[in-house]
N, C-alpha and C positions, 0 to 999 in steps of 0.2 A: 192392670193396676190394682192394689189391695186394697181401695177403697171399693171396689166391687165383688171383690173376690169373697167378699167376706159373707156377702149373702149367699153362697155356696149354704145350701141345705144338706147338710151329710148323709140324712135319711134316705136320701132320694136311692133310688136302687131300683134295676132294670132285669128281673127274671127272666134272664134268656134259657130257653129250654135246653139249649143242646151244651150248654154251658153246666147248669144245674145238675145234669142228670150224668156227665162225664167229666167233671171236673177234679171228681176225687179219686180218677185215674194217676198213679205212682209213676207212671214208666218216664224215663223222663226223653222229650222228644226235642231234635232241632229242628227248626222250622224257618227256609229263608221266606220272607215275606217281603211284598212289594205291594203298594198304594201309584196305580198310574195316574197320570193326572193331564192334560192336555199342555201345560208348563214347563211340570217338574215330576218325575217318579224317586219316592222313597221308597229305600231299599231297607230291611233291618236282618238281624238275626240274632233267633230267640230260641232260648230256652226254657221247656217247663220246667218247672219246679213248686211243689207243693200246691199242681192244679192252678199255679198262674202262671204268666208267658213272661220270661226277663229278656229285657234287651241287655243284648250284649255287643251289638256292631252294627252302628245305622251309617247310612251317606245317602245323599239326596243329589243326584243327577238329571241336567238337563233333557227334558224329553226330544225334542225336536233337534236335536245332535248326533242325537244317535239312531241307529237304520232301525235298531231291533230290538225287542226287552230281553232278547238272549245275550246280547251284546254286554247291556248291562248286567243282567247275573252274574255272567263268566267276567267280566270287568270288576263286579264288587269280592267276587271268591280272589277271585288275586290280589287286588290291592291289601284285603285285609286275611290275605291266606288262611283260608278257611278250608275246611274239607267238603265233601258231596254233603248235603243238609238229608234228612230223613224223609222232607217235605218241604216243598215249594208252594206259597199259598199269596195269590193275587188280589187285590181290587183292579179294578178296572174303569173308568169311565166309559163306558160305555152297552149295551146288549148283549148279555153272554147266551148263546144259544146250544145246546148239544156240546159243550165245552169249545166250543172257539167265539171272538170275539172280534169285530172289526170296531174299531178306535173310533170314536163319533170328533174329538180334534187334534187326530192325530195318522197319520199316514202309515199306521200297524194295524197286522190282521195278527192275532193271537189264536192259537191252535194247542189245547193241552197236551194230545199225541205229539206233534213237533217239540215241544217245550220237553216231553219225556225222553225222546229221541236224543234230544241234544248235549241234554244234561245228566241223563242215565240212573236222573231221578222217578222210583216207580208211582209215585205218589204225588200230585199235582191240582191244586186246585183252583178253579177260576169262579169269579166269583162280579158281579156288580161294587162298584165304587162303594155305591151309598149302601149297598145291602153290608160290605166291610166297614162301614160305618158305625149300622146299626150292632153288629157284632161286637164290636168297639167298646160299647157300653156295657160289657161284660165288665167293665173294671173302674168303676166309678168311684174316685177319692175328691177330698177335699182338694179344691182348685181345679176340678175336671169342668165343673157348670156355672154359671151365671143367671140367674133368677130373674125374668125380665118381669114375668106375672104371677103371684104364687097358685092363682086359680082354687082348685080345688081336688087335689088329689088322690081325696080318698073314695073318689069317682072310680077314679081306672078305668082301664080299657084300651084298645087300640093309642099307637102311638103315630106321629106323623114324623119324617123330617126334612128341612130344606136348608138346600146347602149348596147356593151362589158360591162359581169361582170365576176357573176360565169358561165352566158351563154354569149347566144348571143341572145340579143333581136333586130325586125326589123319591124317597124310599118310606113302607112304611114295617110296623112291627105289630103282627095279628096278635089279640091276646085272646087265647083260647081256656080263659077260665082258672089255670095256672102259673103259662107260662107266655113270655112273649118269644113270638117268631116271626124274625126280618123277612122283607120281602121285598124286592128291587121292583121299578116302576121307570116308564120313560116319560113323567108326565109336563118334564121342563120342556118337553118339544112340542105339547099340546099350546094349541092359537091361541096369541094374546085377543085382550078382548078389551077396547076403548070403553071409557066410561063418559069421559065431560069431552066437553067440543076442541078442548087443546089433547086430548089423547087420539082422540080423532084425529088431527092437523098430524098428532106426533105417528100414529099407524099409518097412514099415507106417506108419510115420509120415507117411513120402515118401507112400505112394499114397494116401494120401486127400489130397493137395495136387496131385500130378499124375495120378495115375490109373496113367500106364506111367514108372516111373522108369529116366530114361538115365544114362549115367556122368556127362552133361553136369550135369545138375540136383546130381551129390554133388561133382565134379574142377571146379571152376569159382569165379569172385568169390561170384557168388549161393550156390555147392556150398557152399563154408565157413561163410556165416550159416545155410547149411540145415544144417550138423552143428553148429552151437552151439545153433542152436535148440532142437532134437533134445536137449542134453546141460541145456537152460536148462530148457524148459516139458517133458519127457516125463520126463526124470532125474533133475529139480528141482534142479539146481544155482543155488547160487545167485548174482546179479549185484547185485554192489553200485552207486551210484547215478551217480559218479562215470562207472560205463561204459555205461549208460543214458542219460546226457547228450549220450556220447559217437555213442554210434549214431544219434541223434534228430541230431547235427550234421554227421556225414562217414561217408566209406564204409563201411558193418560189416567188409565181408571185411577192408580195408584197417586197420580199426580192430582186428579180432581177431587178425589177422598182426602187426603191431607190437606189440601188447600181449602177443603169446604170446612174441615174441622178446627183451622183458624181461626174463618171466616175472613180472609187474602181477598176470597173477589167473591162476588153476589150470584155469579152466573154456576158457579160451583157449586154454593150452598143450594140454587135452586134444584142443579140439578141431582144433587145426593137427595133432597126431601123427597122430590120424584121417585128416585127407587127405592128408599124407604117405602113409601107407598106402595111402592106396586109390588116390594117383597111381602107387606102385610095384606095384600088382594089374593097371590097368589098363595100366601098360606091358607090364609082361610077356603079359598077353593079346597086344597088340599085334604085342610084339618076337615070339612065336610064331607066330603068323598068319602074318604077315610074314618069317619066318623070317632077320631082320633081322639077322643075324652082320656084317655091316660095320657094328652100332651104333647106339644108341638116343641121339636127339636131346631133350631136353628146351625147348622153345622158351615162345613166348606170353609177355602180361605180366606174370604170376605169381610164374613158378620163380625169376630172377634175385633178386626181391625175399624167398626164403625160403631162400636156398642154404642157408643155415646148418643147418636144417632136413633139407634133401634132402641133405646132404653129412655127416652122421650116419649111424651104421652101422645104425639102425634101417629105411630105406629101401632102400640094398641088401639087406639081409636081408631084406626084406618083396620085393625081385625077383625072387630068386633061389627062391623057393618054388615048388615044380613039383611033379607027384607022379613024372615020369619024367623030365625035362629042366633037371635042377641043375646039371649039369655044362656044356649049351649055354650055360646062363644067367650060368653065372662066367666066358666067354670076352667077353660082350659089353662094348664100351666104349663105358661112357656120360659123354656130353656137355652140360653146360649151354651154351646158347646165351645170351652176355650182350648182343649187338648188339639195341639194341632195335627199332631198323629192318629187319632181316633182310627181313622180308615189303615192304617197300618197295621196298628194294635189290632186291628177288628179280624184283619185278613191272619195274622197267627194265631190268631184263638180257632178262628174257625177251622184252620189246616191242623190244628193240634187236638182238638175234643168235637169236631162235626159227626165223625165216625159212629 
Protein backbone atom coordinates (compact mmCIF):
# COMPACT_ATOMS: atom_id res chain seq x y z
CA UNK A 1 0.00 0.00 0.00
CA UNK A 2 1.62 3.60 -0.76
CA UNK A 3 1.09 4.88 2.44
CA UNK A 4 4.09 2.77 3.45
CA UNK A 5 5.76 2.66 0.48
CA UNK A 6 6.74 5.94 0.73
CA UNK A 7 9.25 5.48 3.67
CA UNK A 8 11.20 3.62 1.14
CA UNK A 9 14.86 5.28 1.83
CA UNK A 10 16.33 5.42 -1.79
CA UNK A 11 19.80 5.68 -0.30
CA UNK A 12 19.83 2.51 1.10
CA UNK A 13 22.20 0.40 -1.24
CA UNK A 14 23.67 -3.02 -0.66
CA UNK A 15 27.56 -3.38 -2.07
CA UNK A 16 27.67 -6.88 -3.16
CA UNK A 17 31.15 -7.72 -4.08
CA UNK A 18 30.62 -9.90 -6.99
CA UNK A 19 28.20 -7.59 -8.43
CA UNK A 20 30.52 -4.25 -7.94
CA UNK A 21 33.49 -5.61 -9.22
CA UNK A 22 31.65 -7.43 -12.60
CA UNK A 23 28.97 -5.58 -13.30
CA UNK A 24 30.53 -3.33 -15.94
CA UNK A 25 30.92 -6.46 -17.88
CA UNK A 26 29.40 -5.65 -21.83
CA UNK A 27 28.73 -9.10 -23.01
CA UNK A 28 25.24 -9.56 -22.92
CA UNK A 29 24.18 -12.94 -21.18
CA UNK A 30 20.83 -15.14 -21.12
CA UNK A 31 20.24 -16.52 -17.90
CA UNK A 32 17.08 -19.01 -17.18
CA UNK A 33 16.61 -18.55 -13.50
CA UNK A 34 14.62 -20.33 -11.03
CA UNK A 35 13.62 -19.41 -7.13
CA UNK A 36 12.36 -23.15 -5.68
CA UNK A 37 10.27 -22.77 -3.03
CA UNK A 38 8.33 -25.61 -1.09
CA UNK A 39 4.82 -24.17 -2.70
CA UNK A 40 5.66 -22.55 -5.72
CA UNK A 41 8.89 -22.38 -8.05
CA UNK A 42 9.42 -19.10 -10.21
CA UNK A 43 10.91 -19.39 -13.26
CA UNK A 44 12.21 -16.09 -15.20
CA UNK A 45 14.37 -15.17 -18.13
CA UNK A 46 16.76 -12.60 -18.20
CA UNK A 47 18.84 -10.72 -20.05
CA UNK A 48 21.88 -8.42 -19.23
CA UNK A 49 22.06 -5.38 -20.37
CA UNK A 50 24.16 -2.46 -19.34
CA UNK A 51 25.48 -4.77 -16.22
CA UNK A 52 21.75 -5.25 -15.00
CA UNK A 53 19.53 -8.52 -15.42
CA UNK A 54 15.87 -7.68 -17.58
CA UNK A 55 13.27 -9.82 -17.32
CA UNK A 56 11.98 -10.80 -20.16
CA UNK A 57 9.72 -14.25 -19.47
CA UNK A 58 8.53 -15.27 -15.96
CA UNK A 59 5.78 -18.06 -14.90
CA UNK A 60 5.33 -19.33 -11.59
CA UNK A 61 4.56 -23.12 -11.21
CA UNK A 62 3.28 -25.30 -8.80
CA UNK A 63 6.03 -27.27 -6.95
CA UNK A 64 4.41 -30.30 -5.73
CA UNK A 65 3.00 -31.08 -9.29
CA UNK A 66 5.57 -31.60 -10.74
CA UNK A 67 8.16 -34.83 -10.33
CA UNK A 68 11.18 -32.68 -11.22
CA UNK A 69 12.62 -28.96 -11.74
CA UNK A 70 13.74 -30.27 -15.15
CA UNK A 71 10.25 -30.89 -15.96
CA UNK A 72 9.70 -27.52 -15.31
CA UNK A 73 12.68 -25.83 -17.41
CA UNK A 74 11.85 -27.92 -20.43
CA UNK A 75 8.03 -26.97 -19.73
CA UNK A 76 8.80 -23.13 -19.40
CA UNK A 77 11.37 -23.16 -22.85
CA UNK A 78 8.32 -24.50 -24.58
CA UNK A 79 5.40 -22.67 -23.46
CA UNK A 80 7.31 -19.47 -24.00
CA UNK A 81 9.69 -21.06 -26.98
CA UNK A 82 12.67 -19.89 -25.91
CA UNK A 83 16.09 -21.24 -27.04
CA UNK A 84 19.04 -23.15 -24.76
CA UNK A 85 19.78 -20.09 -22.24
CA UNK A 86 23.67 -19.35 -21.89
CA UNK A 87 23.11 -20.18 -18.17
CA UNK A 88 20.82 -21.89 -15.87
CA UNK A 89 20.94 -20.24 -12.22
CA UNK A 90 18.80 -21.68 -9.15
CA UNK A 91 17.73 -20.74 -5.50
CA UNK A 92 16.77 -23.36 -3.76
CA UNK A 93 15.24 -24.05 -0.38
CA UNK A 94 17.13 -25.90 0.93
CA UNK A 95 21.43 -27.21 1.46
CA UNK A 96 23.35 -27.05 -1.48
CA UNK A 97 26.36 -29.22 -1.04
CA UNK A 98 29.23 -29.96 -3.82
CA UNK A 99 26.46 -28.78 -6.19
CA UNK A 100 23.47 -30.98 -5.51
CA UNK A 101 20.72 -30.24 -3.22
CA UNK A 102 18.05 -32.49 -1.61
CA UNK A 103 14.63 -30.19 -1.01
CA UNK A 104 14.21 -29.84 2.75
CA UNK A 105 9.80 -29.52 1.50
CA UNK A 106 9.93 -31.01 -1.26
CA UNK A 107 10.41 -34.66 -2.67
CA UNK A 108 13.54 -33.26 -5.13
CA UNK A 109 17.13 -34.16 -5.02
CA UNK A 110 18.90 -31.55 -7.37
CA UNK A 111 22.07 -32.43 -9.00
CA UNK A 112 23.99 -29.58 -11.24
CA UNK A 113 25.79 -32.47 -13.51
CA UNK A 114 22.15 -34.04 -14.12
CA UNK A 115 20.62 -30.49 -14.66
CA UNK A 116 23.82 -30.17 -17.43
CA UNK A 117 23.08 -33.44 -18.82
CA UNK A 118 19.64 -32.76 -19.53
CA UNK A 119 19.53 -29.47 -20.77
CA UNK A 120 23.08 -29.38 -22.55
CA UNK A 121 23.51 -26.32 -20.76
CA UNK A 122 27.51 -25.99 -19.91
CA UNK A 123 27.02 -23.59 -17.19
CA UNK A 124 24.74 -24.24 -14.03
CA UNK A 125 24.46 -22.81 -11.01
CA UNK A 126 22.95 -23.88 -7.55
CA UNK A 127 22.76 -21.83 -5.07
CA UNK A 128 20.74 -21.42 -1.26
CA UNK A 129 17.13 -19.83 -1.47
CA UNK A 130 18.11 -17.11 0.97
CA UNK A 131 21.74 -16.76 -0.18
CA UNK A 132 19.52 -15.86 -3.95
CA UNK A 133 18.04 -13.55 -1.81
CA UNK A 134 20.63 -11.78 -0.50
CA UNK A 135 22.16 -11.45 -4.19
CA UNK A 136 18.78 -9.98 -4.94
CA UNK A 137 19.76 -6.88 -3.43
CA UNK A 138 22.01 -6.12 -6.15
CA UNK A 139 19.20 -4.09 -7.38
CA UNK A 140 17.63 -1.86 -4.92
CA UNK A 141 14.86 0.82 -6.18
CA UNK A 142 12.26 2.76 -4.91
CA UNK A 143 9.40 0.48 -3.66
CA UNK A 144 11.97 -2.63 -3.21
CA UNK A 145 12.00 -1.94 1.07
CA UNK A 146 9.95 -0.97 3.79
CA UNK A 147 11.42 0.82 6.73
CA UNK A 148 10.24 -0.73 9.95
CA UNK A 149 13.33 0.83 12.16
CA UNK A 150 15.41 3.45 10.66
CA UNK A 151 18.31 2.45 13.34
CA UNK A 152 21.39 3.58 12.53
CA UNK A 153 23.14 3.02 9.59
CA UNK A 154 25.91 4.63 9.32
CA UNK A 155 27.12 1.88 11.57
CA UNK A 156 27.48 -0.82 8.82
CA UNK A 157 28.50 -4.03 8.98
CA UNK A 158 27.26 -7.39 8.62
CA UNK A 159 23.79 -7.79 7.43
CA UNK A 160 21.11 -10.55 8.82
CA UNK A 161 18.03 -11.85 6.80
CA UNK A 162 14.65 -13.74 7.78
CA UNK A 163 12.44 -14.80 5.70
CA UNK A 164 9.18 -16.94 6.97
CA UNK A 165 7.20 -18.75 4.27
CA UNK A 166 6.42 -22.34 3.67
CA UNK A 167 9.79 -22.67 5.78
CA UNK A 168 12.09 -20.75 7.43
CA UNK A 169 14.74 -19.25 5.61
CA UNK A 170 18.10 -17.54 7.36
CA UNK A 171 20.93 -16.03 5.34
CA UNK A 172 23.50 -13.56 6.26
CA UNK A 173 25.87 -11.08 4.22
CA UNK A 174 29.77 -10.77 5.58
CA UNK A 175 30.92 -7.18 5.24
CA UNK A 176 34.43 -7.37 4.77
CA UNK A 177 35.46 -3.66 4.93
CA UNK A 178 34.18 -2.95 1.27
CA UNK A 179 32.00 -5.23 0.23
CA UNK A 180 29.00 -7.32 1.24
CA UNK A 181 29.16 -11.15 0.60
CA UNK A 182 26.03 -13.60 1.04
CA UNK A 183 26.17 -16.43 2.80
CA UNK A 184 23.55 -19.22 3.29
CA UNK A 185 22.93 -20.64 6.84
CA UNK A 186 20.31 -23.47 8.05
CA UNK A 187 19.53 -21.69 11.18
CA UNK A 188 15.44 -21.88 10.79
CA UNK A 189 16.07 -25.69 11.75
CA UNK A 190 17.91 -24.76 14.94
CA UNK A 191 15.50 -25.59 18.45
CA UNK A 192 12.89 -23.40 19.48
CA UNK A 193 13.36 -22.15 22.82
CA UNK A 194 10.12 -21.33 25.32
CA UNK A 195 10.38 -18.31 27.26
CA UNK A 196 6.93 -17.88 29.56
CA UNK A 197 4.98 -20.86 31.07
CA UNK A 198 2.36 -20.77 28.02
CA UNK A 199 5.44 -21.21 25.40
CA UNK A 200 6.33 -23.94 27.56
CA UNK A 201 2.46 -25.59 27.38
CA UNK A 202 2.89 -24.41 23.58
CA UNK A 203 6.66 -26.63 23.09
CA UNK A 204 5.09 -29.60 24.63
CA UNK A 205 2.52 -29.51 22.53
CA UNK A 206 5.03 -29.16 19.51
CA UNK A 207 6.94 -32.34 20.59
CA UNK A 208 4.74 -34.84 20.57
CA UNK A 209 4.03 -33.81 16.78
CA UNK A 210 7.54 -33.40 16.01
CA UNK A 211 9.61 -34.71 18.44
CA UNK A 212 12.65 -31.75 18.00
CA UNK A 213 10.78 -28.55 17.55
CA UNK A 214 12.85 -25.93 15.07
CA UNK A 215 11.80 -22.26 14.81
CA UNK A 216 10.84 -23.57 11.34
CA UNK A 217 7.74 -25.70 12.58
CA UNK A 218 6.62 -22.13 15.03
CA UNK A 219 8.02 -18.90 12.24
CA UNK A 220 6.40 -20.45 9.21
CA UNK A 221 2.73 -20.86 6.91
CA UNK A 222 2.44 -24.26 8.71
CA UNK A 223 4.21 -22.34 12.13
CA UNK A 224 0.89 -20.04 12.29
CA UNK A 225 -1.80 -23.01 12.15
CA UNK A 226 0.57 -24.62 14.67
CA UNK A 227 0.06 -21.60 17.18
CA UNK A 228 -3.73 -21.41 16.59
CA UNK A 229 -3.96 -24.85 17.02
CA UNK A 230 -2.14 -24.82 20.06
CA UNK A 231 -4.66 -21.70 21.26
CA UNK A 232 -7.86 -23.81 19.47
CA UNK A 233 -7.54 -27.70 20.86
CA UNK A 234 -4.90 -27.09 24.17
CA UNK A 235 -6.38 -23.55 25.34
CA UNK A 236 -9.91 -24.39 24.21
CA UNK A 237 -10.57 -21.35 22.32
CA UNK A 238 -13.21 -21.37 20.67
CA UNK A 239 -13.83 -21.43 16.58
CA UNK A 240 -16.86 -20.61 15.34
CA UNK A 241 -18.18 -22.50 12.11
CA UNK A 242 -18.02 -20.01 9.53
CA UNK A 243 -13.95 -20.37 10.14
CA UNK A 244 -14.08 -24.12 10.10
CA UNK A 245 -15.40 -23.96 6.65
CA UNK A 246 -13.06 -21.64 5.95
CA UNK A 247 -9.90 -23.87 6.76
CA UNK A 248 -11.46 -27.06 5.18
CA UNK A 249 -11.50 -24.51 1.75
CA UNK A 250 -8.09 -22.37 1.62
CA UNK A 251 -5.02 -21.96 3.24
CA UNK A 252 -5.13 -21.84 7.26
CA UNK A 253 -2.15 -19.68 7.71
CA UNK A 254 -3.37 -17.48 4.85
CA UNK A 255 -6.94 -17.81 6.28
CA UNK A 256 -5.70 -16.76 10.01
CA UNK A 257 -3.58 -13.71 8.70
CA UNK A 258 -6.54 -12.14 6.98
CA UNK A 259 -8.92 -12.89 9.54
CA UNK A 260 -6.55 -11.49 12.25
CA UNK A 261 -5.95 -8.35 10.28
CA UNK A 262 -9.79 -7.60 10.47
CA UNK A 263 -9.96 -8.53 13.60
CA UNK A 264 -13.12 -11.45 12.49
CA UNK A 265 -12.19 -13.47 15.64
CA UNK A 266 -9.92 -12.96 18.92
CA UNK A 267 -8.38 -16.43 18.59
CA UNK A 268 -6.62 -15.27 15.30
CA UNK A 269 -5.50 -12.08 16.37
CA UNK A 270 -3.94 -13.89 19.18
CA UNK A 271 -2.48 -16.12 17.38
CA UNK A 272 -0.70 -13.69 14.68
CA UNK A 273 0.79 -11.50 17.89
CA UNK A 274 2.26 -14.93 18.95
CA UNK A 275 4.29 -15.14 15.80
CA UNK A 276 4.97 -11.77 15.51
CA UNK A 277 6.81 -12.45 18.67
CA UNK A 278 8.59 -15.15 18.07
CA UNK A 279 9.58 -13.66 14.49
CA UNK A 280 11.18 -10.75 16.46
CA UNK A 281 12.99 -13.46 19.26
CA UNK A 282 14.24 -15.36 16.38
CA UNK A 283 15.62 -12.19 14.63
CA UNK A 284 17.34 -11.06 17.25
CA UNK A 285 19.05 -14.43 17.91
CA UNK A 286 20.03 -14.01 14.46
CA UNK A 287 20.83 -10.34 14.34
CA UNK A 288 23.36 -11.41 17.47
CA UNK A 289 24.95 -14.38 15.98
CA UNK A 290 25.57 -12.53 13.16
CA UNK A 291 26.39 -9.57 14.65
CA UNK A 292 24.46 -7.90 11.94
CA UNK A 293 24.96 -3.96 12.67
CA UNK A 294 24.56 -3.12 8.81
CA UNK A 295 20.73 -4.50 9.46
CA UNK A 296 18.04 -6.88 9.63
CA UNK A 297 16.29 -8.05 6.45
CA UNK A 298 12.89 -9.28 6.71
CA UNK A 299 12.16 -11.28 3.43
CA UNK A 300 10.11 -14.56 2.16
CA UNK A 301 6.47 -14.72 1.45
CA UNK A 302 4.91 -13.88 4.59
CA UNK A 303 6.27 -10.62 6.14
CA UNK A 304 4.97 -8.25 3.20
CA UNK A 305 1.45 -9.84 3.63
CA UNK A 306 1.58 -8.94 7.69
CA UNK A 307 3.49 -5.49 7.67
CA UNK A 308 0.73 -4.12 9.63
CA UNK A 309 1.45 -6.45 12.21
CA UNK A 310 5.42 -6.43 12.08
CA UNK A 311 5.25 -2.57 11.74
CA UNK A 312 3.50 -2.09 15.39
CA UNK A 313 5.61 -1.34 18.18
CA UNK A 314 4.94 -4.54 19.71
CA UNK A 315 7.62 -6.35 17.60
CA UNK A 316 10.30 -4.01 17.87
CA UNK A 317 9.87 -4.25 21.54
CA UNK A 318 9.79 -7.99 21.38
CA UNK A 319 13.73 -7.16 19.24
CA UNK A 320 15.09 -5.23 21.35
CA UNK A 321 14.93 -7.51 24.45
CA UNK A 322 18.50 -8.63 25.32
CA UNK A 323 19.67 -9.31 28.89
CA UNK A 324 22.97 -7.24 27.83
CA UNK A 325 22.67 -5.92 24.33
CA UNK A 326 19.63 -3.27 24.13
CA UNK A 327 21.40 -0.71 23.16
CA UNK A 328 23.27 -2.83 20.01
CA UNK A 329 19.64 -3.73 19.26
CA UNK A 330 18.21 0.00 18.99
CA UNK A 331 21.15 0.86 16.41
CA UNK A 332 19.87 -1.89 13.95
CA UNK A 333 17.85 -0.88 10.82
CA UNK A 334 15.34 -3.07 9.94
CA UNK A 335 13.96 -3.67 6.52
CA UNK A 336 10.90 -5.20 4.98
CA UNK A 337 11.73 -6.64 1.75
CA UNK A 338 8.34 -6.06 -0.48
CA UNK A 339 10.01 -7.33 -3.97
CA UNK A 340 8.56 -10.51 -4.18
CA UNK A 341 10.93 -11.90 -6.69
CA UNK A 342 14.04 -10.79 -4.68
CA UNK A 343 15.29 -14.55 -4.63
CA UNK A 344 14.79 -14.72 -8.52
CA UNK A 345 16.33 -11.65 -9.37
CA UNK A 346 19.12 -12.82 -6.89
CA UNK A 347 19.59 -16.26 -8.52
CA UNK A 348 20.20 -14.12 -12.38
CA UNK A 349 22.54 -11.95 -11.13
CA UNK A 350 24.44 -14.35 -9.52
CA UNK A 351 24.49 -16.83 -12.77
CA UNK A 352 25.35 -13.60 -14.85
CA UNK A 353 28.47 -11.65 -12.88
CA UNK A 354 29.50 -14.46 -9.91
CA UNK A 355 32.25 -15.57 -12.40
Amino acid sequence: SPNYMSKMNTQINFPLFFFVINSEKNNKISVLAADIGGTKTNVGWFESENGMMVLKEEATYSSKTHQSFSHIIQKFIREYNLEKPDRISIGVAGPVLNGKCITTNLPWSLDIGQIKNETLVDKVYLINDLESTAYGLAEVNEGYLATIHEGNPAIGGNVAILAPGTGLGEAGLFWDGQYLRPFATEGGHSEFSPRTNLEVEFYQYLKQIYGIVSWETVISGPGLFNIYRFLRDIKKHEEPAWLTQQFENEDPSAVISHTAMRELNMTCVMAMEMFVEFIAREATSLVLKLKATGGLLLGGGIPPKIYNFLNKSKFYQNFIVSDKMEHLLKEIPIHLILNSKTALLGAAYYGAFSE
